[in-house]
Structure formats: structure tokens, C-alpha cells
N, C-alpha and C positions, 0 to 999 in steps of 0.2 A: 414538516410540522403537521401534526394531526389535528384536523381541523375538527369545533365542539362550537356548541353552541354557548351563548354568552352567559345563559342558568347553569350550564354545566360546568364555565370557569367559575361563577360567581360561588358554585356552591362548595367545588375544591376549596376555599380560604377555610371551611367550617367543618370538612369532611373529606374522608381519603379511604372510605371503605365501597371500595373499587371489586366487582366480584366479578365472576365471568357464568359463559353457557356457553354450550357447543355442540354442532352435529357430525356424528359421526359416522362416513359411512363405508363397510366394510367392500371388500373385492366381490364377494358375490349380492352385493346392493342390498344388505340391509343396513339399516339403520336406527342407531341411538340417538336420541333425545336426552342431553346432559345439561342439569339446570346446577346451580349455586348450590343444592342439598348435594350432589353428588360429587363433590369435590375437598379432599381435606382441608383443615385450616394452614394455607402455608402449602409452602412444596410448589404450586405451580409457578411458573416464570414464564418470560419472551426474552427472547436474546436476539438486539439487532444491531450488528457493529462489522466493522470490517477484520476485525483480528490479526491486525500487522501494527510492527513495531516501525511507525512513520506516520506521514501524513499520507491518509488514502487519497488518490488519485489514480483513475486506472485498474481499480479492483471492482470485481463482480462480487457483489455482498448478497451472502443468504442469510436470511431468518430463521429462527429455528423455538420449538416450544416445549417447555416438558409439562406433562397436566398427572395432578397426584389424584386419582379418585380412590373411595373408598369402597372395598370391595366385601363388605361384610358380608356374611353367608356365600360368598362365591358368586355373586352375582353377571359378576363377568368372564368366571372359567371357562364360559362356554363358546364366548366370541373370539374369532382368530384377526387382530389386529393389524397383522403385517400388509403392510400398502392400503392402510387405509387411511380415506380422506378426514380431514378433521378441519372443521371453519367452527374459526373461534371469533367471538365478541366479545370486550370489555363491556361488563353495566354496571350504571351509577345511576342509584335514586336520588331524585331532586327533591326540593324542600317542595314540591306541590304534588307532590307522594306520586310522580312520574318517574319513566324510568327511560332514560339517556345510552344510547349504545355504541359502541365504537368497534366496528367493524376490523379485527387485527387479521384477520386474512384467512387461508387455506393450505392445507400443510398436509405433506404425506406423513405419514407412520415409517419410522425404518427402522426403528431396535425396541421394539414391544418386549415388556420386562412378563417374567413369568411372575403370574397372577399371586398374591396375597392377601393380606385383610387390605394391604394399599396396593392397589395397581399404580405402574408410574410407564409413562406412554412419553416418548419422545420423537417428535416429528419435527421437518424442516417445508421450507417454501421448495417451490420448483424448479429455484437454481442448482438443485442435487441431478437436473436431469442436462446440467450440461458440464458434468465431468466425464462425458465421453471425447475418447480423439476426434480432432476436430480434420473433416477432408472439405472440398468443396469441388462442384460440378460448375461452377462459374468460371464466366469469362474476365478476364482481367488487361486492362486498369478496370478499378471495380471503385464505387462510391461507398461512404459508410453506409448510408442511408441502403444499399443494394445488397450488403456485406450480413447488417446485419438484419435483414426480412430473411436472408437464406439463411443464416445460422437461426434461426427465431422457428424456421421450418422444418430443417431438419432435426432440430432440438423437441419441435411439440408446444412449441411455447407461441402462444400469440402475445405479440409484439405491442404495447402501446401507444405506440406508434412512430414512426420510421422518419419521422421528420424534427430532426433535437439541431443542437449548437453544433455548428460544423459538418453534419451531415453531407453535404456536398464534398467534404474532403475525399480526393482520392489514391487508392492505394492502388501503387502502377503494378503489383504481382501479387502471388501468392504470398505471403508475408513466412519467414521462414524460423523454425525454432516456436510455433505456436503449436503445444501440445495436444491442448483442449478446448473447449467451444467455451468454458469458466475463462479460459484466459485470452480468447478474442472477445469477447461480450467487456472485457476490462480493457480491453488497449482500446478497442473503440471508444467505451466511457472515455479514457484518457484523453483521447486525440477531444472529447466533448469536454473537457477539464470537469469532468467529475466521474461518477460512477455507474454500474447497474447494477441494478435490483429490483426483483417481482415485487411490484406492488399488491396494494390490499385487493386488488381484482384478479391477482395470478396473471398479471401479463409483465411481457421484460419491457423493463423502463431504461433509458438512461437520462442520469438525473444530473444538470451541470451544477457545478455551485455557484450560490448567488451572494456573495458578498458587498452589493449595492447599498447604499444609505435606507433604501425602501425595504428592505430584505426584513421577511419575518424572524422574531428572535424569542425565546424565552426570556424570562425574569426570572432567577434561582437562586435561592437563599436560605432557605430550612432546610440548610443541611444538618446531617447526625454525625459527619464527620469529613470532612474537606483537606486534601493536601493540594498543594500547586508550586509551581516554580516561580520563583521572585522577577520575573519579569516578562512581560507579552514579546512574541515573535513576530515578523514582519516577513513574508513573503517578498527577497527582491528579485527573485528569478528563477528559469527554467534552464538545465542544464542535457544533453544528451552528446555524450562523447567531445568533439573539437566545436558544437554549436551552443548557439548558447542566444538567451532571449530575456531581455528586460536587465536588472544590474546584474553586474559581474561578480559583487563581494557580498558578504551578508548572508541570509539565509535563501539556501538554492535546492531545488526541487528536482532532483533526476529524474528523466524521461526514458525509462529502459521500454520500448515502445517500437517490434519489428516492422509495425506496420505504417511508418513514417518512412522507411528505407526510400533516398532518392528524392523527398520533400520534407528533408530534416528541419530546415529553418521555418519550411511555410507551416509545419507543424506547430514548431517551439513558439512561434508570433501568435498562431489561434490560442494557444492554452495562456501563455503569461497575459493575454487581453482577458483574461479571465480572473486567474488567480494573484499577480504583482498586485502590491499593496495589502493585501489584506493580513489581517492580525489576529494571532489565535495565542491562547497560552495551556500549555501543559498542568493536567491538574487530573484528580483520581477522588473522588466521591460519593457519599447515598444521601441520597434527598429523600423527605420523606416520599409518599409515595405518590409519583408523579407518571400517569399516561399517555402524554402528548408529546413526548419530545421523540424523534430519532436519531438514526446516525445520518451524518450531513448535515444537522439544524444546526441554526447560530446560536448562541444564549451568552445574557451577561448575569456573569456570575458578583454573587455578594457576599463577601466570606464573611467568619466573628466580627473581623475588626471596620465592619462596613465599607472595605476595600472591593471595589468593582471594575472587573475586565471584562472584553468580551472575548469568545471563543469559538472553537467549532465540538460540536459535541461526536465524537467518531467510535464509541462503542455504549449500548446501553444494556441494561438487565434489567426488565420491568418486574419485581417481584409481586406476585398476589399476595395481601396480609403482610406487607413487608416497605423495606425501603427500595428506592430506583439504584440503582449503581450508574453510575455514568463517569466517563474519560474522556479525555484526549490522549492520546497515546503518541499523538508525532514525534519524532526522533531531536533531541534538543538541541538548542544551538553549537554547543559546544561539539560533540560529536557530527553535528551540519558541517561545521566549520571545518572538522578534522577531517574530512571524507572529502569536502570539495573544494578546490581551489580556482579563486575567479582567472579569466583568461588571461590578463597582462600578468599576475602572480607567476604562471605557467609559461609565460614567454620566457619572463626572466630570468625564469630556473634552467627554461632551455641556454637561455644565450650563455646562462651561467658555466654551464653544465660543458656548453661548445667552447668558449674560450679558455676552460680548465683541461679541454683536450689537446686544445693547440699548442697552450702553453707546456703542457707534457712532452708533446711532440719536439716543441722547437726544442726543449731541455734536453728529450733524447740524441734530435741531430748533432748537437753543441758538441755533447759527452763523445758522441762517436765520432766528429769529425779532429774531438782533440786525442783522442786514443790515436786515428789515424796519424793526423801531424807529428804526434812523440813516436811512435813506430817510424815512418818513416824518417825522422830528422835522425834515430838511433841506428838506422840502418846508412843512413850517408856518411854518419859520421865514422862507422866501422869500415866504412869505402877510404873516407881518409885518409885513417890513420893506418891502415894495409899499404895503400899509396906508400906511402910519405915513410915508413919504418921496417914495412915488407913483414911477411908472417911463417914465422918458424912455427912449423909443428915436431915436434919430436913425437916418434913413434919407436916403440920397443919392440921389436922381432924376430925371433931367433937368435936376439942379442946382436941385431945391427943396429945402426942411427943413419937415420935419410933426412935430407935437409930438401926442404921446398922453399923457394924463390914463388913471390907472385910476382905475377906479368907487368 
């Protein structure tokens, strides 16, 4: 949650014209100065969400910003954009004709558009600098806390600090099947039951979620247009392969997580002490135009009909001149339910599954040991009756007849 001052919530109830400034500053270190005149009406946004179809946990979330300026007479033909820095601010004037600022962060330039009457510049946070392959000079068993100041160094990223939930956990080797320093930065979030992400200072964070009674939450309720699923979720557990942590049935959270290998349960126990119990619901909406929330923040939502839940808010779209979009995107129950099955469910299928083989089996014995039985009884009984009446073959041969006697 973006923390404001109490004039600056108090004035949102009255006002939502939210504008921004930014500086920007190019690879060989100059620098623009961009105020509220140089920016069209519309067009800029912040985009802060995880972008997966689930409950994020265990994902490295980047930021990203597009800014519309207007570029009449060519005023910016002349600057070459590409990797250049951009630290952007939200401003809101208060009713005491002050003006209120929110710091949204620092962002590289990576796809600078070719210049028009409207330039439109698109940058991201400094999580773009850990999709390289991820190796490491460390010694192992290695701590998180150890894992990730190296990955934090050799990435360029200062760390905000090395000391989160579970830090102490350790990873007895190299974790295997980790392509990129984006998807260690997220299994450590994981094993912290939440996520990482550059904060507003450009440093990597990992941020656990707090679902306590104390836990900061939004109020939301003007919205412009609201869908959600008819009923709240309830986090009953953590699943990873044959382990499993907190209930069996219900709604269960898979841990696809290399870097637990060998302290599978002592992992599954930290993260469900985190996440079991808690309640979120599925929903997709624009509220008017709201700067404070992110991805990860709680909110109780209040739809038309003055129905209210609470949630986890997991992807946002801050529009300038516009409305907020914001989701939850976790995967529903129904599709939870179809993908996992709690552990006694899976015994039983086994046991099932074994006693329909045995049963097969004894059937097959059965069948073959009476094929056997009728074979032989047909065979004794042609001993018999050879016995007891003796066996004439007639053979035609050159037109003779031989008579055979058996013994």
C-alpha cells in the first residue's frame, strides 16, 4: 500500500485529478525536465501486477510505464531515448493549493517509439535486468538470505534488504531446472510466501503477504464497472508433489519450487504459516481513479448491491485521466479442485486402482488354470478310451490296409 498523507486521502473523496512529472535521463547524461504541460491528456499508465493466471506466490513482479508526451514541432526528434532512465511521480493538489507527491519509481526505456506529434515512451523497473541465465560462484548448502545478496550482485540490483520471512531457510545445492535470476528471485519469494519486486527506491525486495487482522486494506467502491465470482476462497493448503501442509481438501496452492529439493515439508510448514486461512475472491474492475493500491495489497471490495468481501488485489493499471483497472486473477475453485486432489482422495485411488489389478490377476489365474484342467481331463480321458477300445487308424497306401493295436 502506498502510503499519503491524511489531506491527500481526505482530498481524493472530492478529486481524482491525479497528474504526474518526470526526469529523464538520457545514456550520455542529459537531461529533461517533464512537468504536467508536456504530457497528453490520457495515454499514460503504470502497470503493476503479476501477470499469471493463479494466485501469485513465488513470482518476481516487474513494473512497467508507458508516458504519452506531446511532441509538437519535433521537440523531442532530437533525443535518442533508448536505456534511458525515467523517475516518475504521481501529483495531487490539495485543497491548500499544496501540492502532494508520490514517488512511482525509476524505470529504464526499452522500446522508444519513433517520434510524432505524440511521442509514447515505454519503460520498465529493474527487474528487466534479471532475465539473464542465472549461474552461481557459491558454496552450497547456501541460506536465502546468502542466495539472494549474490543473485542481487550479480544482477546490479541492490538488495533491500537480505533479511525477510524465512531467510534462514536453506538450500542444500544448487537448485536445478532454474533458468534465470527472474525465476530465483521468485522461488525465494516463494519459500517467503510472497513475492519480489523493485521497490520505489530500485532496490529488490521480497515482500511476504500479510493477511493478519492488523493488515493494511483498501475501501473500494466507485466503481465504473465490477465483475466477481459469487463466492470468497479460502486458502486450505500447500501442495508440492507427495507433500503437503495445512488441509488436504479445499482450495490448495501448488509449490513447483526447485529450491526446497530435500526440505520439502520444512518448506511447505513455513509458507502455509503464512498463507492457510486466508480469503480472497475473484473479480475484474475500474474504479475511478485510485493511486494507492498495488499488487499484493488487501482491499474490501463493495459492489452496486452493497455486498462486501475482502480480497487480494494481484494485478493493477493506474490510468492518468482515467479509471484504475484492478483484478484478482487466481485460478477458481472449481478448476483448484480439478487439478488437485487432497492426499487420502489419492490413496484411495491408489488402493483402488491395486486391488482392481489383483482382481484382474486372480481372474486371469482362474481362466488359465481352467483352460489347463479341461485340457488335461480331455487328454486322460482319450488315454482311456484308447485303453479300454484300442485305436484303429486306417491308412490308404498303395491300396493296402494296416491295422494298429495300441499297447
Amino acid at each position: 500500500m502506498i502510503e499519503v498523507s491524511q489531506a491527500f486521502k481526505s482530498a481524493m473523496l472530492d478529486s481524482t485529478d491525479f497528474r504526474c512529472r518526470a526526469t529523464i535521463t538520457m545514456q550520455d547524461s542529459t537531461t529533461i525536465q517533464l512537468t504536467d504541460a508536456d504530457f497528453t491528456i490520457g495515454g499514460s499508465s503504470i502497470v503493476d501486477g503479476a501477470a499469471v493466471n493463479g494466485f501469485p506466490i513465488g513470482v518476481a513482479i516487474g513494473r512497467s510505464v508507458k508516458l504519452s508526451l506531446m511532441n509538437s514541432g519535433g521537440r523531442f526528434d532530437s533525443y535518442d531515448f533508448s536505456c534511458a532512465s525515467v523517475h516518475l511521480w504521481i501529483t495531487f493538489k490539495l485543497p491548500d493549493d499544496t501540492t502532494e507527491e508520490i514517488d512511482a519509481g525509476i524505470f529504464t526505456v526499452t522500446t522508444p517509439e519513433t517520434p510524432g506529434a505524440t511521442l509514447i515512451i515505454s519503460a520498465s523497473d529493474d527487474m528487466y535486468k534479471t532475465d539473464n541465465g542465472y549461474s552461481t560462484s557459491g558454496t552450497f548448502p547456501m541460506s536465502l538470505a546468502e542466495m539472494f545478496t549474490d543473485a542481487c550482485s550479480t544482477c546490479g540490483i541492490t538488495p533491500a534488504s537480505a533479511q525477510f520471512r524465512n531467510s534462514d531457510f536453506v538450500v542444500t545445492s544448487i537448485p536445478a531446472g532454474v533458468s534465470t535470476y527472474r525465476e530465483l528471485f521468485g522461488h525465494i519469494a516463494g519459500i517467503a510466501g510472497g513475492n519480489a519486486k523493485i521497490n520505489r527506491e530500485g532496490k529488490m525486495e521480497i515482500v511476504t503477504y500479510d493477511f493478519s487482522d492488523e493488515a493494511p486494506r483498501h475501501d473500494l467502491s466507485m466503481w465504473g464497472g465490477l465483475t466477481s465470482a459469487a463466492e470468497s476462497i479460502m486458502i486450505n493448503g500447500v501442495v508440492s508433489g507427495e507433500y503437503h501442509s495445512g488441509g488436504e481438501d479445499g482450495y490448495l496452492l501448488a509449490i513447483d519450487n526447485p529450491l526446497i529439493s530435500g526440505n520439502e515439508q520444512d518448506a511447505l510448514d513455513r509458507i502455509a504459516d503464512i498463507v492457510c486461512g486466508a480469503y480472497f475472491r475473484r473479480f475484474s474492475g475500474d474504479h475511478i481513479s485510485y493511486p494507492l493500491v498495488e499488487c499484493m495489497d488487501l482491499a474490501m471490495i463493495t459492489d452496486a448491491k452493497s455486498n462486501q468481501w475482502l480480497t487480494v488485489i494481484t494485478d493493477v493499471t493506474f490510468n492518468f485521466g482515467g479509471f484504475t483497472s484492478m483484478t484478482n486473477s487466481a485460478t477458481s475453485a472449481i478448476d483448484n479442485a480439478a487439478t488437485y486432489i487432497s492426499a487420502t482422495e489419492k490413496v484411495k485411488g491408489e488402493l483402488t486402482d491395486q486391488i482392481s489389478s489383483e482382481v484382474e490377476d486372480i481372474n486371469r489365474t482362474i481362466t488359465e488354470q481352467e483352460a489347463s484342467l479341461t485340457d488335461t481331463v480331455e487328454r486322460r480321458m482319450d488315454q482311456l478310451t484308447a485303453t479300454l477300445t484300442g485305436d484303429y487308424v486306417a491308412q490308404s497306401e498303395f491300396g493296402s490296409y494296416v491295422e494298429a493295436l495300441s499297447a
